[in-house]
N, CA, C and O atoms as a Tripos MOL2 file, in Angstrom:
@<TRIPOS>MOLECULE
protein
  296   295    74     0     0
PROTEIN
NO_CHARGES

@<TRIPOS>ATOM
      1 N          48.2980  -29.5180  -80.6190 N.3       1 UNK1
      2 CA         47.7630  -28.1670  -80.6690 C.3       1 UNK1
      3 C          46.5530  -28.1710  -81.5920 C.2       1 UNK1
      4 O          46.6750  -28.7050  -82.6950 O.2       1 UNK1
      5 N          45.1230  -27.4900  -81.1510 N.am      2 UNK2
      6 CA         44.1490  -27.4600  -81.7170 C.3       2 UNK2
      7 C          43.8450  -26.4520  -82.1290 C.2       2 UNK2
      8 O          44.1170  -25.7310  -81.1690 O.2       2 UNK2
      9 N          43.3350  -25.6050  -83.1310 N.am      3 UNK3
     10 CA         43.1890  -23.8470  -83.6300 C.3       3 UNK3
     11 C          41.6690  -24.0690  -83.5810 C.2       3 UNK3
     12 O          41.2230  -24.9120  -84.3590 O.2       3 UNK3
     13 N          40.9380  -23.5150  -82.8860 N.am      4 UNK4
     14 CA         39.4920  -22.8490  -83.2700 C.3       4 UNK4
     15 C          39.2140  -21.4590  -82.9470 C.2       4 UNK4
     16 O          39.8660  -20.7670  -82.1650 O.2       4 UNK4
     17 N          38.0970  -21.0770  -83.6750 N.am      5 UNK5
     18 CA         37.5300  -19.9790  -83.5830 C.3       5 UNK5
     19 C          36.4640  -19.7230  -82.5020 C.2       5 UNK5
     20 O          35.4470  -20.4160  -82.5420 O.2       5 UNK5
     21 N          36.5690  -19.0120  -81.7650 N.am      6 UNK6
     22 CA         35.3790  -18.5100  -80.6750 C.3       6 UNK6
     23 C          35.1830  -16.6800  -80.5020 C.2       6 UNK6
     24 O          35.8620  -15.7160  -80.8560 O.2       6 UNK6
     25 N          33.8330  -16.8600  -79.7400 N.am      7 UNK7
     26 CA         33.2150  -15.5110  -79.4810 C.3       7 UNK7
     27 C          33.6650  -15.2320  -78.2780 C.2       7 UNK7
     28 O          33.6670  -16.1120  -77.4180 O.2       7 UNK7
     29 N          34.2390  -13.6370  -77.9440 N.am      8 UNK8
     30 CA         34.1590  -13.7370  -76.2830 C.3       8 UNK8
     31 C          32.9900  -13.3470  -75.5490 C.2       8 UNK8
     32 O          32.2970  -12.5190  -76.1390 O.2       8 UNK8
     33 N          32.6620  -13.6430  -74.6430 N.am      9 UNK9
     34 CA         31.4480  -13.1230  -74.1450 C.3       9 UNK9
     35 C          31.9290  -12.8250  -72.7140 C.2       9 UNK9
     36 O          32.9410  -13.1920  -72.1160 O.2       9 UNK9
     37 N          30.6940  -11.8970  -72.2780 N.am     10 UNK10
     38 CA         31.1920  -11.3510  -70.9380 C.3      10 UNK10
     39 C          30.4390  -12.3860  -69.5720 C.2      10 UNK10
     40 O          29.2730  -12.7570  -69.4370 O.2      10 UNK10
     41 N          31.7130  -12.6350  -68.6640 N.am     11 UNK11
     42 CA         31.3210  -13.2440  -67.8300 C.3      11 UNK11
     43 C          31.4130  -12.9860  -66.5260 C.2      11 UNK11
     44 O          32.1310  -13.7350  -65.8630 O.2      11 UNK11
     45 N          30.7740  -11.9720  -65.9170 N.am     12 UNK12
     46 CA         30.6470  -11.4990  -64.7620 C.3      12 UNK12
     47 C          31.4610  -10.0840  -65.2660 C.2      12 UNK12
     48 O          31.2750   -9.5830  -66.3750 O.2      12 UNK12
     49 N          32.5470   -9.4480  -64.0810 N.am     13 UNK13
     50 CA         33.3620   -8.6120  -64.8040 C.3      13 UNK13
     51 C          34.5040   -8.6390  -66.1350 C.2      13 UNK13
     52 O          34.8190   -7.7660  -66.9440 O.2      13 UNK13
     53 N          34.8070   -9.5990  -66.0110 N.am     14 UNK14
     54 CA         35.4470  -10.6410  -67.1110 C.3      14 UNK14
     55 C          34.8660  -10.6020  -68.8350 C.2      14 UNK14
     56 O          33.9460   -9.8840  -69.2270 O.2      14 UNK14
     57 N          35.6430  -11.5360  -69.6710 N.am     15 UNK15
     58 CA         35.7200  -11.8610  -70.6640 C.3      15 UNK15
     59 C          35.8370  -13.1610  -70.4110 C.2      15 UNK15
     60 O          36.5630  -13.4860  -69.4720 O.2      15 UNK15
     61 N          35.0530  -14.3390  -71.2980 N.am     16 UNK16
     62 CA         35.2490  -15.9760  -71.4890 C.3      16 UNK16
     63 C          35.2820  -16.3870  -72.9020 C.2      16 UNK16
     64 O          34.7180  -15.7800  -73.8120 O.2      16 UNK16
     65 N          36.0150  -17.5120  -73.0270 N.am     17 UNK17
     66 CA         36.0060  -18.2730  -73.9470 C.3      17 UNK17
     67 C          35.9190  -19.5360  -73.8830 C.2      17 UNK17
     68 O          36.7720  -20.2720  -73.3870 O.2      17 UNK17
     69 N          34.5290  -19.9900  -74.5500 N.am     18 UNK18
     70 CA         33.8150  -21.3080  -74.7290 C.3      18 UNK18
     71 C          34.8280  -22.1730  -75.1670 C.2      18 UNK18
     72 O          35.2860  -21.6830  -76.2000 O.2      18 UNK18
     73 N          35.3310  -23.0890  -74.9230 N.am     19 UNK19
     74 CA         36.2970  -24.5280  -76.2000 C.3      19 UNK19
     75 C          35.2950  -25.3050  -75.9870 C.2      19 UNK19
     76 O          34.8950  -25.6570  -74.8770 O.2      19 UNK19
     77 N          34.7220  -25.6890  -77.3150 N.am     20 UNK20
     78 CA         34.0350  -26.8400  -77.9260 C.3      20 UNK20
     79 C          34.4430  -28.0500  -77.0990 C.2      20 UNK20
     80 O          35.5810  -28.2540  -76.6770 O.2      20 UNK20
     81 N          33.3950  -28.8180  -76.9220 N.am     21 UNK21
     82 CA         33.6800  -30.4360  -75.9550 C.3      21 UNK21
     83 C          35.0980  -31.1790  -77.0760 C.2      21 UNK21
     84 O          36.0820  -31.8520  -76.7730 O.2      21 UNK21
     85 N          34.6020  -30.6720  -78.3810 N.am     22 UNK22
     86 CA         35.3300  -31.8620  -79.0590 C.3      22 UNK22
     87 C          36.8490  -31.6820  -78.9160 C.2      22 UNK22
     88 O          37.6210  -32.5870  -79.2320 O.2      22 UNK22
     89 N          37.3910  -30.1490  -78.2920 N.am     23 UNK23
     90 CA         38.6890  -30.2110  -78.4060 C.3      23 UNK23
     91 C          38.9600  -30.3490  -77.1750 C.2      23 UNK23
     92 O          40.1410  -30.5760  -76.9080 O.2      23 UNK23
     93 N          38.0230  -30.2640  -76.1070 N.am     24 UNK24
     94 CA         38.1410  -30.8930  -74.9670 C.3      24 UNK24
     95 C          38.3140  -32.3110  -74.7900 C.2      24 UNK24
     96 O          38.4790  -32.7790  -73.6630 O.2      24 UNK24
     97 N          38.2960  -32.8040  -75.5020 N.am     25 UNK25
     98 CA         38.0400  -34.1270  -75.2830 C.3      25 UNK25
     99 C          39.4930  -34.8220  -76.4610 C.2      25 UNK25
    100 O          40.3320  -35.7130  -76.3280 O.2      25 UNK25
    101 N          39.2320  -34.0650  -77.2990 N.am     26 UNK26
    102 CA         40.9540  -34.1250  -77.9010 C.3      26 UNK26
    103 C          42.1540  -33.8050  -77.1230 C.2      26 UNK26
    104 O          43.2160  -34.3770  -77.3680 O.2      26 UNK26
    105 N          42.0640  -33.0560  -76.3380 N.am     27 UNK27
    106 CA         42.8720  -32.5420  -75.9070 C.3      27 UNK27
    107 C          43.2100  -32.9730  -74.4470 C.2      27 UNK27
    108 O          44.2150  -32.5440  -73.8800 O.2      27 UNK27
    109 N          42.4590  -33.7140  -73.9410 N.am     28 UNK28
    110 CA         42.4040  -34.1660  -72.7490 C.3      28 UNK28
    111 C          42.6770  -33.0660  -71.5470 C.2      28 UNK28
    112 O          43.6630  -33.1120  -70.8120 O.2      28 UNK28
    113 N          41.5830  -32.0200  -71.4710 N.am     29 UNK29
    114 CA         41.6180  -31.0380  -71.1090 C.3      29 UNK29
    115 C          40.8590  -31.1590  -69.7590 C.2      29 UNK29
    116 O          39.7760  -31.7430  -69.7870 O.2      29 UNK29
    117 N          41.3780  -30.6020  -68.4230 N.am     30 UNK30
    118 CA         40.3830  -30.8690  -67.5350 C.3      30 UNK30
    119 C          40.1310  -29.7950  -66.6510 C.2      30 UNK30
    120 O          40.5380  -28.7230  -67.0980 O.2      30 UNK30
    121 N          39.5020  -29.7270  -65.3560 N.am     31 UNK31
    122 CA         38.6730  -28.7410  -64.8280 C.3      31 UNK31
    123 C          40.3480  -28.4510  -64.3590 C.2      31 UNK31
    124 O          41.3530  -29.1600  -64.4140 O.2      31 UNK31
    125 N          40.1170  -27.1720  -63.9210 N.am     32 UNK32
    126 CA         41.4310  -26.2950  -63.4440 C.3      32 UNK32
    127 C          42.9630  -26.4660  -63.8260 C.2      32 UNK32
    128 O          43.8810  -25.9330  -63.2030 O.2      32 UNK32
    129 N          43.1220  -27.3430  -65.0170 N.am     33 UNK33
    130 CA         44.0500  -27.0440  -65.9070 C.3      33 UNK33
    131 C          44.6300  -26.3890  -66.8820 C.2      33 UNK33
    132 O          44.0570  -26.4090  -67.9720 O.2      33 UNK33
    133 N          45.7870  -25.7130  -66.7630 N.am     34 UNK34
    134 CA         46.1060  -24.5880  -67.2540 C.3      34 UNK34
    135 C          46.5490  -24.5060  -68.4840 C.2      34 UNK34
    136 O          47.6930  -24.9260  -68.6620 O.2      34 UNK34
    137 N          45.8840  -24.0200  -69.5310 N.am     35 UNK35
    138 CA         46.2720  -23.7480  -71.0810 C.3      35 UNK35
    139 C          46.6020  -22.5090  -71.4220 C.2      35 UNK35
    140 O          46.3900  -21.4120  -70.9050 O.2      35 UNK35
    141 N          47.1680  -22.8700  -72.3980 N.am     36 UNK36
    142 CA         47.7860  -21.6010  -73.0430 C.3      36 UNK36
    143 C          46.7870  -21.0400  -74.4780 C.2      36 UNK36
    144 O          46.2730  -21.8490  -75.2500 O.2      36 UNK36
    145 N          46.6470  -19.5180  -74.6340 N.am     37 UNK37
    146 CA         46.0140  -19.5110  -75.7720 C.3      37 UNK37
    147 C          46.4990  -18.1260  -76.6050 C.2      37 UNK37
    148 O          46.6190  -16.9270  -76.3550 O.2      37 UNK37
    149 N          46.6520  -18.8060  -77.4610 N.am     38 UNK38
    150 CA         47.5700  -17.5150  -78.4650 C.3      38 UNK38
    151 C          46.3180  -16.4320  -79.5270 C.2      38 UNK38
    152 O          45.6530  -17.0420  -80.3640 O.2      38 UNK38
    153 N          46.1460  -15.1230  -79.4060 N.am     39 UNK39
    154 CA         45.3080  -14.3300  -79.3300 C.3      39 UNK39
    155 C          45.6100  -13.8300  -80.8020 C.2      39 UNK39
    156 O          46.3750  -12.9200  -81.1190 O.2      39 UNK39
    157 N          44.8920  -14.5720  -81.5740 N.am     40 UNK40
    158 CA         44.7760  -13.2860  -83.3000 C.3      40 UNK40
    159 C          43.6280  -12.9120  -83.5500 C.2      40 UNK40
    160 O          42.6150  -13.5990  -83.6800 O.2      40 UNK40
    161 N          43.8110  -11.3630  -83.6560 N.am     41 UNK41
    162 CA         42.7450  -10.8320  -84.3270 C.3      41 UNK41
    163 C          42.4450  -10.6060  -85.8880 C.2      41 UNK41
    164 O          43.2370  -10.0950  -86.6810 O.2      41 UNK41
    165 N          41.3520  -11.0070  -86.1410 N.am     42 UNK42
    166 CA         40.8110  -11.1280  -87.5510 C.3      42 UNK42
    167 C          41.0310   -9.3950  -88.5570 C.2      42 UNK42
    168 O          40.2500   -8.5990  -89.0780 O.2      42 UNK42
    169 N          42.1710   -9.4690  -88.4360 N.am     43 UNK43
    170 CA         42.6580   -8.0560  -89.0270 C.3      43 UNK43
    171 C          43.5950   -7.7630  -89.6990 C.2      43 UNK43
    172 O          44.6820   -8.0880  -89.2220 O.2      43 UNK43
    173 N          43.6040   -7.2410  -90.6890 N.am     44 UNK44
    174 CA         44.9710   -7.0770  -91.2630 C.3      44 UNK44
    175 C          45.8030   -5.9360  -90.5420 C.2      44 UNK44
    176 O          46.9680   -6.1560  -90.2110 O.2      44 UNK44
    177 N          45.2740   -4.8740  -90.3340 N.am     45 UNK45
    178 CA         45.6800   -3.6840  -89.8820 C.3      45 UNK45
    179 C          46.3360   -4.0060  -88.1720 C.2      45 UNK45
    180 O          47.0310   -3.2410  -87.5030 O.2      45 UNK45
    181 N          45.8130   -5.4520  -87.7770 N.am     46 UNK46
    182 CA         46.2250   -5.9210  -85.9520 C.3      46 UNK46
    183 C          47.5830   -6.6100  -86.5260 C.2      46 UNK46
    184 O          48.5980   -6.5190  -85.8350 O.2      46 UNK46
    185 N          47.6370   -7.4410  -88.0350 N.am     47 UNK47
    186 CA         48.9320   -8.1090  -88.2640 C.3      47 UNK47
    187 C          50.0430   -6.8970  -88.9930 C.2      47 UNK47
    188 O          51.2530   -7.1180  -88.9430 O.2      47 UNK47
    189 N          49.6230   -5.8940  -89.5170 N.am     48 UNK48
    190 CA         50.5720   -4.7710  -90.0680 C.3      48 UNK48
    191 C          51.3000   -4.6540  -88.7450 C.2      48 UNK48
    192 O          52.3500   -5.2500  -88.5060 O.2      48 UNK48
    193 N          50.5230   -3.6520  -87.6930 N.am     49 UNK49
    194 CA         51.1720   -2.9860  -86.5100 C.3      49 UNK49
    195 C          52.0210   -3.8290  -85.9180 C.2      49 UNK49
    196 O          53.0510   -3.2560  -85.5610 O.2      49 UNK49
    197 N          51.9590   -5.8530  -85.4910 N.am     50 UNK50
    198 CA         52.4160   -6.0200  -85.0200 C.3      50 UNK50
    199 C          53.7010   -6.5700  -85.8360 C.2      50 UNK50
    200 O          54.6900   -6.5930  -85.1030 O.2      50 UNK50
    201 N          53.8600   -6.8510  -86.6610 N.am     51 UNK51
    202 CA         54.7890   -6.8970  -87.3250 C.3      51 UNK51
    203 C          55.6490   -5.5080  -87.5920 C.2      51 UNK51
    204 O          56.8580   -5.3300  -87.4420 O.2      51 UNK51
    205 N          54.8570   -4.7880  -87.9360 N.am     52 UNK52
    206 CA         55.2530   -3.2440  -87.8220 C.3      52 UNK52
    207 C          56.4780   -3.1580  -86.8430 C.2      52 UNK52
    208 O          57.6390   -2.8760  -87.1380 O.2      52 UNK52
    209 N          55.7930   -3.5590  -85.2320 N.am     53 UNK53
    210 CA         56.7810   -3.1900  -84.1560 C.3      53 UNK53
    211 C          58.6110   -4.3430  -84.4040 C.2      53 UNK53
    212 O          59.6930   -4.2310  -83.8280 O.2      53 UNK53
    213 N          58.3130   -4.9590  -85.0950 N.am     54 UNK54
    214 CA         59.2980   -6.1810  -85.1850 C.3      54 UNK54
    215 C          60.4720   -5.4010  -86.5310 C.2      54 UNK54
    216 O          61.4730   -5.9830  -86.9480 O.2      54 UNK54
    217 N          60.1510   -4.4230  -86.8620 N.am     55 UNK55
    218 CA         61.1300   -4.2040  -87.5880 C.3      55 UNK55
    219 C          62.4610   -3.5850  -87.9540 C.2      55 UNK55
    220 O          62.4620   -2.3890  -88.2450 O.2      55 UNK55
    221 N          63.3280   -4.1050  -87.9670 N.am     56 UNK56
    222 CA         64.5040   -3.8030  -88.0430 C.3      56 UNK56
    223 C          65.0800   -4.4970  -86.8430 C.2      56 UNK56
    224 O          66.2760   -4.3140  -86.6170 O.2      56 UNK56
    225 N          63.9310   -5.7740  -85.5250 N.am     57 UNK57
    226 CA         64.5880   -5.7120  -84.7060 C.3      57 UNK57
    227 C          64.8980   -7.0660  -84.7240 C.2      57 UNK57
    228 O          65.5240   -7.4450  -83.7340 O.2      57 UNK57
    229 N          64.5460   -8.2210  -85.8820 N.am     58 UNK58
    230 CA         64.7090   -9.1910  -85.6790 C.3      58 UNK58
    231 C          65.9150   -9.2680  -86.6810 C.2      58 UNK58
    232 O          66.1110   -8.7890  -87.7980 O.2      58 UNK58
    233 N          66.7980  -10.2350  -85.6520 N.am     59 UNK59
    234 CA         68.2900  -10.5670  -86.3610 C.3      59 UNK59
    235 C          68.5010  -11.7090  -86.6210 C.2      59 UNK59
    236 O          69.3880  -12.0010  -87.4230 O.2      59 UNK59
    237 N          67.8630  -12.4960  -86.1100 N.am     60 UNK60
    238 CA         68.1260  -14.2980  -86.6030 C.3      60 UNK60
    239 C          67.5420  -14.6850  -87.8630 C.2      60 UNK60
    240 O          66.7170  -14.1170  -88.5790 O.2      60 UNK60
    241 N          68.1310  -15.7380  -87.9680 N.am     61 UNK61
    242 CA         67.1060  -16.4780  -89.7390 C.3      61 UNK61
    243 C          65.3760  -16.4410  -89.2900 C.2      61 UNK61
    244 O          64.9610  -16.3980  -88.1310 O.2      61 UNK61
    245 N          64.5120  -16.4700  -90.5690 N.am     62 UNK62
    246 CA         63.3820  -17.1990  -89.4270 C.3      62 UNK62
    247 C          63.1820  -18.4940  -89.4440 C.2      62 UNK62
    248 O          62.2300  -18.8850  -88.7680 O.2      62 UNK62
    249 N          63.7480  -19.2160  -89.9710 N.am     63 UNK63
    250 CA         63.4210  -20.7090  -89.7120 C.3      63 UNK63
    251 C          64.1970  -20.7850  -88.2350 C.2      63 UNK63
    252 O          63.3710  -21.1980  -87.4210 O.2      63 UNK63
    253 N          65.3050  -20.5720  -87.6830 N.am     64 UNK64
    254 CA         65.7720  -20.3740  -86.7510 C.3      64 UNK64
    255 C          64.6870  -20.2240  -85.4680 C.2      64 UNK64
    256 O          64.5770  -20.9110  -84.4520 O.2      64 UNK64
    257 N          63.7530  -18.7670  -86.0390 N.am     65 UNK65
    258 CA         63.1930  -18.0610  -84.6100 C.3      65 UNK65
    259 C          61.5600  -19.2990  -84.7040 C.2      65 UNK65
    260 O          60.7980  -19.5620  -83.7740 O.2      65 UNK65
    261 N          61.4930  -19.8390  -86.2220 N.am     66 UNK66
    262 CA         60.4930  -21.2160  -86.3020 C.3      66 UNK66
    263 C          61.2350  -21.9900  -85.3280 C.2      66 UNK66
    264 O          60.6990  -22.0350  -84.2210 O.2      66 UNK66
    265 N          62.0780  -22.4680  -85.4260 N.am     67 UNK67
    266 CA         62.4250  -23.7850  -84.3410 C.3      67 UNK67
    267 C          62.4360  -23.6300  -82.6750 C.2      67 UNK67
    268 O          62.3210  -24.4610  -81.7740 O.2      67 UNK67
    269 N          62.6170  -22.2630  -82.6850 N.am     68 UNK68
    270 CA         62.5150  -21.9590  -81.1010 C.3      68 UNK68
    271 C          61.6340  -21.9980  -81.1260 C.2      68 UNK68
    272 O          61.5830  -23.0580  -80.5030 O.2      68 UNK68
    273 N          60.3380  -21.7130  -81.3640 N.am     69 UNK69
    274 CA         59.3110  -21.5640  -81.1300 C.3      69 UNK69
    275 C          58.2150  -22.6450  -80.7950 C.2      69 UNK69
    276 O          57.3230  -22.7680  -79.9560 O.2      69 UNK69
    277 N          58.9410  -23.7030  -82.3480 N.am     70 UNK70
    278 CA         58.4270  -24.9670  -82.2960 C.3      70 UNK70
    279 C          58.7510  -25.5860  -80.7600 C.2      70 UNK70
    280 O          57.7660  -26.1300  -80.2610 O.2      70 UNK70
    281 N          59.7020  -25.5920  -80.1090 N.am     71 UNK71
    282 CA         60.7400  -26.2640  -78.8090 C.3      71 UNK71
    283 C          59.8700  -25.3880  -77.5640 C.2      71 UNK71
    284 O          59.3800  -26.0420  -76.6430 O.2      71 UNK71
    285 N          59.7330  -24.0710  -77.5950 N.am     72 UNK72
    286 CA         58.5940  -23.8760  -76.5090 C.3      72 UNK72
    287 C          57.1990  -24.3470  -76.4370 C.2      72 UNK72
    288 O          56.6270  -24.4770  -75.3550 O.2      72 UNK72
    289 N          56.5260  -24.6610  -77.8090 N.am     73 UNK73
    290 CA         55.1410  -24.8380  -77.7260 C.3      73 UNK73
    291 C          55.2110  -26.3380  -77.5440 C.2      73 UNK73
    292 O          54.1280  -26.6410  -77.0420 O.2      73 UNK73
    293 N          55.7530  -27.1440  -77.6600 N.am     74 UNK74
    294 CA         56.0710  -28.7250  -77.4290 C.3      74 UNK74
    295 C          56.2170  -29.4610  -76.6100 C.2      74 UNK74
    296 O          56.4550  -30.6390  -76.8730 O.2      74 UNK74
@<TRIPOS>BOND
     1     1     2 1
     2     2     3 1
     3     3     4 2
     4     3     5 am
     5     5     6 1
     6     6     7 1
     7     7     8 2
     8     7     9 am
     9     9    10 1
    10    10    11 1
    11    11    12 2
    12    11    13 am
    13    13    14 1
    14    14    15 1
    15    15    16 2
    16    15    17 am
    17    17    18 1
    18    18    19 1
    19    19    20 2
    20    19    21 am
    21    21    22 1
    22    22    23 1
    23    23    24 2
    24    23    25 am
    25    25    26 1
    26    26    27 1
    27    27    28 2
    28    27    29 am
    29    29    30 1
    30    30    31 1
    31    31    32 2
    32    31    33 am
    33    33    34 1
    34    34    35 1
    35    35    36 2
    36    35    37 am
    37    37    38 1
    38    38    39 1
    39    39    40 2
    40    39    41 am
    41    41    42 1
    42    42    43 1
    43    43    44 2
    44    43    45 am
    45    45    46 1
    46    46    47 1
    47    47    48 2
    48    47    49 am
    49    49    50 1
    50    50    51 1
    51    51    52 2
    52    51    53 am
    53    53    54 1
    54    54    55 1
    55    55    56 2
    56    55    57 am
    57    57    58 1
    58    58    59 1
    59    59    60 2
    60    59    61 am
    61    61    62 1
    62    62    63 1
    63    63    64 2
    64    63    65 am
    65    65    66 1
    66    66    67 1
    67    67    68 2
    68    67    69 am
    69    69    70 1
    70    70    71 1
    71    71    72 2
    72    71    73 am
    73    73    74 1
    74    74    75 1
    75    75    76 2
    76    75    77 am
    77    77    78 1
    78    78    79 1
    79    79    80 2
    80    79    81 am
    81    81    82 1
    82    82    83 1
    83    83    84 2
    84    83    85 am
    85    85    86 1
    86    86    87 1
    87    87    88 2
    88    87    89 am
    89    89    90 1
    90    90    91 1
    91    91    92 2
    92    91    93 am
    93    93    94 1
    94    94    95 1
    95    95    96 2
    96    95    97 am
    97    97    98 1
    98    98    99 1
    99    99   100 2
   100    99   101 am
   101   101   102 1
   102   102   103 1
   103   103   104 2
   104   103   105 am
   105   105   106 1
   106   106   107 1
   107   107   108 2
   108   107   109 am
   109   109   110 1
   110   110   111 1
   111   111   112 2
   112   111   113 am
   113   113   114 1
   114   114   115 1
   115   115   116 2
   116   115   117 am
   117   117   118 1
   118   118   119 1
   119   119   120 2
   120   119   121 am
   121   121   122 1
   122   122   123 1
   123   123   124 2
   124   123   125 am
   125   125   126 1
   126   126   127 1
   127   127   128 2
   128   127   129 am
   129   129   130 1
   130   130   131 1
   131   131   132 2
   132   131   133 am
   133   133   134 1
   134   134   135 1
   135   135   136 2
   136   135   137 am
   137   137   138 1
   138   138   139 1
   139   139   140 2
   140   139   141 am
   141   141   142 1
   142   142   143 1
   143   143   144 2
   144   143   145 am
   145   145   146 1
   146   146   147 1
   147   147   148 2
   148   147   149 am
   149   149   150 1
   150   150   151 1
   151   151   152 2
   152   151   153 am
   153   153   154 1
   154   154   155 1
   155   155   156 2
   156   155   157 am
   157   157   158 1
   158   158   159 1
   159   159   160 2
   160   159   161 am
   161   161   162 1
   162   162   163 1
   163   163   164 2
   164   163   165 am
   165   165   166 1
   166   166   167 1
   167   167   168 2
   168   167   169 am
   169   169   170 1
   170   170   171 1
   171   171   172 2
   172   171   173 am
   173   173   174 1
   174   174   175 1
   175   175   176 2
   176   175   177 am
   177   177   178 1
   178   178   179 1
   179   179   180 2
   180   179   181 am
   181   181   182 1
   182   182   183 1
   183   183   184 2
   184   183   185 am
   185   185   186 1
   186   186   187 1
   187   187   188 2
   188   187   189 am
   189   189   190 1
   190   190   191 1
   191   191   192 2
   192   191   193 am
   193   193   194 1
   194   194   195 1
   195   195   196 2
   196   195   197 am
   197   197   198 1
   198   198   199 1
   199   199   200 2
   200   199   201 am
   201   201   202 1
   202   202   203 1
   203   203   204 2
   204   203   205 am
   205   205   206 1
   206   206   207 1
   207   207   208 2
   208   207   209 am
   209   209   210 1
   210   210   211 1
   211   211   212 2
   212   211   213 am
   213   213   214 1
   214   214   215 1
   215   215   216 2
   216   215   217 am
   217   217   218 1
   218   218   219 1
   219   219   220 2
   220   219   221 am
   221   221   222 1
   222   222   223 1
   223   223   224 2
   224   223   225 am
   225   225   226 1
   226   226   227 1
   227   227   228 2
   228   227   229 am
   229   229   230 1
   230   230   231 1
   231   231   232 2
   232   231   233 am
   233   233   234 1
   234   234   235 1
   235   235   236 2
   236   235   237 am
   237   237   238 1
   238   238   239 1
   239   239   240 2
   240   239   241 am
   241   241   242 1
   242   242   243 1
   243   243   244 2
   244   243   245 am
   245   245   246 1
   246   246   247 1
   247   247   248 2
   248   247   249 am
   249   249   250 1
   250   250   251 1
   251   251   252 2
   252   251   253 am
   253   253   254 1
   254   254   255 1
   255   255   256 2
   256   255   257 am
   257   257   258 1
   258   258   259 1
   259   259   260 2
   260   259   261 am
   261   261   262 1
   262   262   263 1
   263   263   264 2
   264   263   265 am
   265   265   266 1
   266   266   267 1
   267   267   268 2
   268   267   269 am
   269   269   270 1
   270   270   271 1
   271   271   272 2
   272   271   273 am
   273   273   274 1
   274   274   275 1
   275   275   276 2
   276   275   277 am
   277   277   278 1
   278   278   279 1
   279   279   280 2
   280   279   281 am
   281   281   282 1
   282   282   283 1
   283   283   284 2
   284   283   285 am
   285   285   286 1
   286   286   287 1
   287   287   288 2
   288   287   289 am
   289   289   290 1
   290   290   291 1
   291   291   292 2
   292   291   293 am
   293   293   294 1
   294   294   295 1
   295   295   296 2
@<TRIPOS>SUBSTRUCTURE
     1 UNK1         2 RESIDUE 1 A UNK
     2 UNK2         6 RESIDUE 1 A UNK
     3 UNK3        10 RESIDUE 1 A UNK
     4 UNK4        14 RESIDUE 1 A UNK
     5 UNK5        18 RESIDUE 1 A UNK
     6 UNK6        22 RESIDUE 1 A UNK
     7 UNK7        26 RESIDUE 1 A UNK
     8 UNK8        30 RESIDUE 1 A UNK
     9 UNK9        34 RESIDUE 1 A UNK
    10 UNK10       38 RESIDUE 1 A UNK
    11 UNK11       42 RESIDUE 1 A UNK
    12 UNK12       46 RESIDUE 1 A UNK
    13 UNK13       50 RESIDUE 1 A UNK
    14 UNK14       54 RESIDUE 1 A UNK
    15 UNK15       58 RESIDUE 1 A UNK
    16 UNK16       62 RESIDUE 1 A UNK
    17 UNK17       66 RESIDUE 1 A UNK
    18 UNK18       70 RESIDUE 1 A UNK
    19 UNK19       74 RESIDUE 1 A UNK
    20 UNK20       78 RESIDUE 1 A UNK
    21 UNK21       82 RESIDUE 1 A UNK
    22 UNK22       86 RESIDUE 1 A UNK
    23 UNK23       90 RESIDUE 1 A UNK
    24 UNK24       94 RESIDUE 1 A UNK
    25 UNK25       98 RESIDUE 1 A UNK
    26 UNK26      102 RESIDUE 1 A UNK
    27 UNK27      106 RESIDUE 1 A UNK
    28 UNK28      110 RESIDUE 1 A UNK
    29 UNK29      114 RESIDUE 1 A UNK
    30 UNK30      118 RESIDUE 1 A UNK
    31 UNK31      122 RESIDUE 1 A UNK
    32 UNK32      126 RESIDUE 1 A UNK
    33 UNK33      130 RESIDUE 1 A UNK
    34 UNK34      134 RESIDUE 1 A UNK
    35 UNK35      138 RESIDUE 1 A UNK
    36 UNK36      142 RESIDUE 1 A UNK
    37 UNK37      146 RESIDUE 1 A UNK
    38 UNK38      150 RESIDUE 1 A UNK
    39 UNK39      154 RESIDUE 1 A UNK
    40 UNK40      158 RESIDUE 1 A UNK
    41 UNK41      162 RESIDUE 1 A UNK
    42 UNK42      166 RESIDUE 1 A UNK
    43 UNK43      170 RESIDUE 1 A UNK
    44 UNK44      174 RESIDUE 1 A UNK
    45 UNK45      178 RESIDUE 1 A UNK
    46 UNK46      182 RESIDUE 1 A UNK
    47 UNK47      186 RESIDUE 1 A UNK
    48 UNK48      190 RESIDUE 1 A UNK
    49 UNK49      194 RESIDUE 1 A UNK
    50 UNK50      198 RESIDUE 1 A UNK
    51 UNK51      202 RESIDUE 1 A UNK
    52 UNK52      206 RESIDUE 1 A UNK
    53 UNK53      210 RESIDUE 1 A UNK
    54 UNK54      214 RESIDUE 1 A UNK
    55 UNK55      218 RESIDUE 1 A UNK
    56 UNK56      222 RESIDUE 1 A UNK
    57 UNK57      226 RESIDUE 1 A UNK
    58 UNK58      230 RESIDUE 1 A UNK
    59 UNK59      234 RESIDUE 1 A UNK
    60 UNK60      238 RESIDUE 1 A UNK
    61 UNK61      242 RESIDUE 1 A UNK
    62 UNK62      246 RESIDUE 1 A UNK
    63 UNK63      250 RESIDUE 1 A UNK
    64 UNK64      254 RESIDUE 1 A UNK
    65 UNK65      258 RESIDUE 1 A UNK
    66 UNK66      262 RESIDUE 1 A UNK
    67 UNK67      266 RESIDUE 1 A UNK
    68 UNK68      270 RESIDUE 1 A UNK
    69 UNK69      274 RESIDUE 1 A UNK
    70 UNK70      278 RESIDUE 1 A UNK
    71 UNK71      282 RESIDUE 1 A UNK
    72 UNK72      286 RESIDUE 1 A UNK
    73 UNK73      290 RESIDUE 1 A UNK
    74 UNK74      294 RESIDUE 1 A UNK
């Protein structure tokens, strides 16, 4: 798993996002292969709300809801 930062820009009716060659090429990434990309916004007030919505509803440990998580992204 690689973390970078990008701009979106508009691409036709759409929204795109550029990945750098270098994590292309780390990543062994190719034309019409399907990635996954996990969406944070540079906000505190986007991490309050969404945590916000999580409360009172999570019941497991979190190292627990860490290991599931780890086992899907893997």
């Amino acid at each position: 798993m690689t973390v970078i930062e990008a701009k979106v820009k508009r691409w036709g009716n759409s929204f795109g996002v550029v990945i750098p060659i270098e994590v292309i090429e780390k990543e062994n990434i190719k034309e019409e292969d399907k990635i996954s990309l996990i969406v944070l916004r540079d906000s505190r007030k986007a991490l309050k709300e969404t945590f916000g919505l999580l409360k009172g509803k999570i019941t497991k440990p979190t190292q627990q809801i860490k290991d599931e998580l780890r086992r899907e992204l893997y």
